[in-house]
C-alpha positions as a Python dict, from the first residue, in 0.01 Angstrom:
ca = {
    (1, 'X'): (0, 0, 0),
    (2, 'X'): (-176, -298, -172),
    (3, 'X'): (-350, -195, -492),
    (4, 'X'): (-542, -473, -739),
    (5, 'X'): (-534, -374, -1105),
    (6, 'X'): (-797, -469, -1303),
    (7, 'X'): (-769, -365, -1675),
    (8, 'X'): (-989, -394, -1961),
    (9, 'X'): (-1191, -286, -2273),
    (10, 'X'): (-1468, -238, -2016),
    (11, 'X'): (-1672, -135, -2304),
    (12, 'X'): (-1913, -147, -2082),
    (13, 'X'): (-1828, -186, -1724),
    (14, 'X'): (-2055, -400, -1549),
    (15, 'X'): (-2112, -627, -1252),
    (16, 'X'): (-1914, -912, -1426),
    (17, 'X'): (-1607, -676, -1346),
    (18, 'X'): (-1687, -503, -1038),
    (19, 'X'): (-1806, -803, -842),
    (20, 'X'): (-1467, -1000, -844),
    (21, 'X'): (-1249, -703, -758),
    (22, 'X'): (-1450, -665, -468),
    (23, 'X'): (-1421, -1031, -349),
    (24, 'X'): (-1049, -993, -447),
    (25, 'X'): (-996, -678, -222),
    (26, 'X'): (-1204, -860, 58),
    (27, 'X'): (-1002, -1197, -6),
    (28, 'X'): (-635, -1040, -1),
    (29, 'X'): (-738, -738, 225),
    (30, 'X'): (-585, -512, -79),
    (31, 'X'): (-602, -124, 35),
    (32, 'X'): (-762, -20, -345),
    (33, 'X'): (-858, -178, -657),
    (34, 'X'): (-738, 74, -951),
    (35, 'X'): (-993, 6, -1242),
    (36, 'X'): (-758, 50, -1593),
    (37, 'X'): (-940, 121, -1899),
    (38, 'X'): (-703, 35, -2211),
    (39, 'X'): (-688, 246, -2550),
    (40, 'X'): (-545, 36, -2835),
    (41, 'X'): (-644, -329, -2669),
    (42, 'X'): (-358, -577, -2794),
    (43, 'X'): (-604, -863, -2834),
    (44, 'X'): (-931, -696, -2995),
    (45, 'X'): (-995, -499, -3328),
    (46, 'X'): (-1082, -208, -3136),
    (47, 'X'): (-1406, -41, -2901),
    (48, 'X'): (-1762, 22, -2966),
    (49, 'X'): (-1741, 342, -2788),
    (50, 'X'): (-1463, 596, -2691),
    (51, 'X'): (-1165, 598, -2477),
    (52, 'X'): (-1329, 894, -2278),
    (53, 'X'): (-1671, 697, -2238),
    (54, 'X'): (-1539, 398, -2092),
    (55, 'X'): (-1286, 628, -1835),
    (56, 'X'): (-1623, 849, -1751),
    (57, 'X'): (-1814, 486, -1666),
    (58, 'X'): (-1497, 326, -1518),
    (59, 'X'): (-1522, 650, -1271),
    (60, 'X'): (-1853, 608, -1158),
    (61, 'X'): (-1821, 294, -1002),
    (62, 'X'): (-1514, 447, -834),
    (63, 'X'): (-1731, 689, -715),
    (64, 'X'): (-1984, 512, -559),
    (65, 'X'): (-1686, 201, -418),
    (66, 'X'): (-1464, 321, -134),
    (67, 'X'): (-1121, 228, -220),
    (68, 'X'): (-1186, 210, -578),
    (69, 'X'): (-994, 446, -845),
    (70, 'X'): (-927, 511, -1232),
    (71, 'X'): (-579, 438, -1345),
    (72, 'X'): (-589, 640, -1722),
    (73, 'X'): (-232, 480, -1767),
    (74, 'X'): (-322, 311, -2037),
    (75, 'X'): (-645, 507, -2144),
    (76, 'X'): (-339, 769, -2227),
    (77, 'X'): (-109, 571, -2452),
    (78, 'X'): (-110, 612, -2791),
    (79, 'X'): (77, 204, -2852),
    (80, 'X'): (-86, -87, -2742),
    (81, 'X'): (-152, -163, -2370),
    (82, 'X'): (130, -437, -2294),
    (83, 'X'): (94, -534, -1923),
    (84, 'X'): (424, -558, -1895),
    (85, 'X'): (505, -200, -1987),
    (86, 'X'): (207, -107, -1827),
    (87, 'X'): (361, -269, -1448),
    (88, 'X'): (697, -116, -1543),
    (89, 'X'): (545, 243, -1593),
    (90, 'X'): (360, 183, -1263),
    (91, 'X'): (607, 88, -1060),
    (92, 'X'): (882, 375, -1138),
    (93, 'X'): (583, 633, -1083),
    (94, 'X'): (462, 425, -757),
    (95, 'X'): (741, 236, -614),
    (96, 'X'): (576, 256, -262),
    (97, 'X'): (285, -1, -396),
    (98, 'X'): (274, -361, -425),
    (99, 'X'): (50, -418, -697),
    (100, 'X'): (-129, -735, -741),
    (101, 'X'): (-286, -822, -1121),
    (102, 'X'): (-602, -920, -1118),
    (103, 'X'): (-747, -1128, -1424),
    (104, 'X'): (-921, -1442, -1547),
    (105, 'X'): (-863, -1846, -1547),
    (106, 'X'): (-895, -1773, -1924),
    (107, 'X'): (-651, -1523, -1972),
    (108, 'X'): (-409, -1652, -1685),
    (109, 'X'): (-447, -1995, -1963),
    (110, 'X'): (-294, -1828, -2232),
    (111, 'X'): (-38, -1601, -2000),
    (112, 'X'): (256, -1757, -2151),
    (113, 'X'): (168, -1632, -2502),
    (114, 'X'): (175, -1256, -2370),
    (115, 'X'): (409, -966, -2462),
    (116, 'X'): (714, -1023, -2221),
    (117, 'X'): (546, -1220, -2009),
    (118, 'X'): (760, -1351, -1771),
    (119, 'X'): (868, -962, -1645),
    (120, 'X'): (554, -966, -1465),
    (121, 'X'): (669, -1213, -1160),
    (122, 'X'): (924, -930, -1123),
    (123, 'X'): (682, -648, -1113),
    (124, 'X'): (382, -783, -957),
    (125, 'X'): (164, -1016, -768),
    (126, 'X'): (-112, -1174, -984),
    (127, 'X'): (-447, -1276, -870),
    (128, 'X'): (-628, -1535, -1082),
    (129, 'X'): (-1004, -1576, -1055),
    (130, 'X'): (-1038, -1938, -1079),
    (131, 'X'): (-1371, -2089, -1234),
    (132, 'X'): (-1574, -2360, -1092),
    (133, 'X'): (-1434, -2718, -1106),
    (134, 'X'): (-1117, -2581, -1229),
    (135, 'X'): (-828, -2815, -1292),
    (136, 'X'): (-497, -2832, -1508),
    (137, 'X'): (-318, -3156, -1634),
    (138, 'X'): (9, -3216, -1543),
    (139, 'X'): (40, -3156, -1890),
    (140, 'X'): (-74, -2833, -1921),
    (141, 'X'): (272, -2618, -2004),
    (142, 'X'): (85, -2354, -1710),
    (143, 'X'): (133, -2643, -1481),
    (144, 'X'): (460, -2587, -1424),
    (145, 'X'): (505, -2189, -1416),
    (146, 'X'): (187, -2233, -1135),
    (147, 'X'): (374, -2515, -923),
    (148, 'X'): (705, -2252, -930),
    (149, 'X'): (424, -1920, -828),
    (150, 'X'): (171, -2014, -644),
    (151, 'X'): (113, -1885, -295),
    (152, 'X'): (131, -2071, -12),
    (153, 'X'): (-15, -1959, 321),
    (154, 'X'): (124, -2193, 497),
    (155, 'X'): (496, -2096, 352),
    (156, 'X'): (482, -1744, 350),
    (157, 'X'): (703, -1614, 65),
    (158, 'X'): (1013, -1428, 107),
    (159, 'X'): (1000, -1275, -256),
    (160, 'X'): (852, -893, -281),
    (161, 'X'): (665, -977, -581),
    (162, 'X'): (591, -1272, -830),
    (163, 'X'): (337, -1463, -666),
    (164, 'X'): (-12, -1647, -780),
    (165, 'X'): (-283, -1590, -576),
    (166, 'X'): (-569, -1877, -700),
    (167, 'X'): (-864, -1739, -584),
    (168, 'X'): (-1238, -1880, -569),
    (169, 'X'): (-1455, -1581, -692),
    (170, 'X'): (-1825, -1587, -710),
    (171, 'X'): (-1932, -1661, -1088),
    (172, 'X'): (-2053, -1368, -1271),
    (173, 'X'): (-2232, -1506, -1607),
    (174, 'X'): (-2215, -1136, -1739),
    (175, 'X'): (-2046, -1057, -2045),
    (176, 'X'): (-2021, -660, -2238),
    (177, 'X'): (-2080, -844, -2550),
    (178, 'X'): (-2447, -940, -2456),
    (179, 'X'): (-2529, -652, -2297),
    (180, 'X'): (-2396, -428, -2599),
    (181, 'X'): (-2638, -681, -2828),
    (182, 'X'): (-2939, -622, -2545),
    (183, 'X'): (-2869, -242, -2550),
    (184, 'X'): (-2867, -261, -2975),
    (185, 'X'): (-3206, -413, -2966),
    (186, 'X'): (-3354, -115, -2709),
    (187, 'X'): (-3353, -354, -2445),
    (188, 'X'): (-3195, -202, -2078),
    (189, 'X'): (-3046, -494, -1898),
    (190, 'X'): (-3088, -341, -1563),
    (191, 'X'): (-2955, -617, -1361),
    (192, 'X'): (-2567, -620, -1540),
    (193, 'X'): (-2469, -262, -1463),
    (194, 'X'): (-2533, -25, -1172),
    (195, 'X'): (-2771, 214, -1240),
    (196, 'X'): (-2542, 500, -1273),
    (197, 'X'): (-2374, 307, -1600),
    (198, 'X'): (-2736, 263, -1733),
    (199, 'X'): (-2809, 616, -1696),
    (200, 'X'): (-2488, 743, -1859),
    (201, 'X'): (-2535, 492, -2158),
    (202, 'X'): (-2854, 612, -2206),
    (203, 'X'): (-2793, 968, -2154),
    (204, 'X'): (-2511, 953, -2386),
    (205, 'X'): (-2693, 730, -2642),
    (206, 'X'): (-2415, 457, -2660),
    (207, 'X'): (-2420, 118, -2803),
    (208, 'X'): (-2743, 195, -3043),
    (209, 'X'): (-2778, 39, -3395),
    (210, 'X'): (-2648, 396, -3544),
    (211, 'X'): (-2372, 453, -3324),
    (212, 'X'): (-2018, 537, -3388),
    (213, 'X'): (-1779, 503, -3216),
    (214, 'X'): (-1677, 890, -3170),
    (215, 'X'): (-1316, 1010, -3182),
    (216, 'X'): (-1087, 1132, -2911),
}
């Protein structure tokens, strides 16, 4: 089976997330996207709301996508959410899968600067979401780990994993930082989130000038 991972804070999920999994399942015809909320990010000082919060959001969008499902992998761990690791773990529990890593022009940028970083061609595809009027310099030290990885349709590779899928996704000018800022000032921004993440926010009084974050 073909499964897209898409991890993240996702503190809160919203459409700036959801959308490009679902052009990247439609794109590469993967069989499920697995959304992976992180506990101890490796690159942030930490959430605005709990661990269990952002699994119980992460799981309503799986509940109202086909295909879509919560990996708790990391939401579990008790270290810092590595990818690398994070691959590893999945593919001893799920050696069946092909798993394809889903994230950003930014962060695929700065991929040579992550923890172990080069075991991921071994574990997995990965699926960058390219922005619009992207282009690298020859240059560009990325240039040259692209140029080794990139797929090419018309060469179809012979390798199980270790590919880079460049893929032209839809721009989504949604960020959780300014809809966490929106939500502090009392302000619903109904057209970022589906309505069953607005509900749950407000039911559960998250992101509000008082709130902390509560412990797991």
């Amino acid at each position: 089976m073909k499964v897209g991972i898409l991890g993240g804070t996702f503190d809160p999920i919203h459409f700036g997330h959801i959308r490009p999994a679902q052009e990247v399942k439609q794109q590469l015809a993967l069989d499920e996207i697995w959304l992976m909320p992180n506990h101890i990010p490796p690159h942030k000082q930490g959430t605005h709301v709990s661990t269990l919060d952002r699994l119980a959001m992460a799981q309503l969008v799986c509940d109202e996508l086909a295909s879509f499902k919560v990996c708790d992998i990391e939401a579990k761990r008790q270290t810092p959410s590595y990818t690398a690791k994070t691959l590893e773990q999945l593919n001893a529990l799920f050696p069946q899968h092909e798993f394809y890593f889903i994230m950003g022009m930014d962060s695929f940028l700065n991929l040579n600067k992550w923890y172990q970083w080069q075991q991921l061609f071994r574990l997995c595809h990965i699926v960058v979401c390219k922005r619009p009027g992207w282009q690298l310099t020859d240059k560009d030290p990325i240039q040259a780990l692209l140029k080794l990885h990139i797929h090419n349709s018309e060469k179809p590779s012979t390798l199980g994993t270790g590919e880079i899928f460049m893929l032209d996704i839809v721009e989504q000018d949604i960020s959780s930082t300014a809809i966490r800022q929106q939500l502090q000032r009392g302000s619903i921004p109904a057209a970022t989130m589906p309505l069953s993440i607005q509900t749950y926010i407000q039911q559960h009084q998250l992101y509000q000038p008082n709130f902390l974050s509560k412990t797991e």
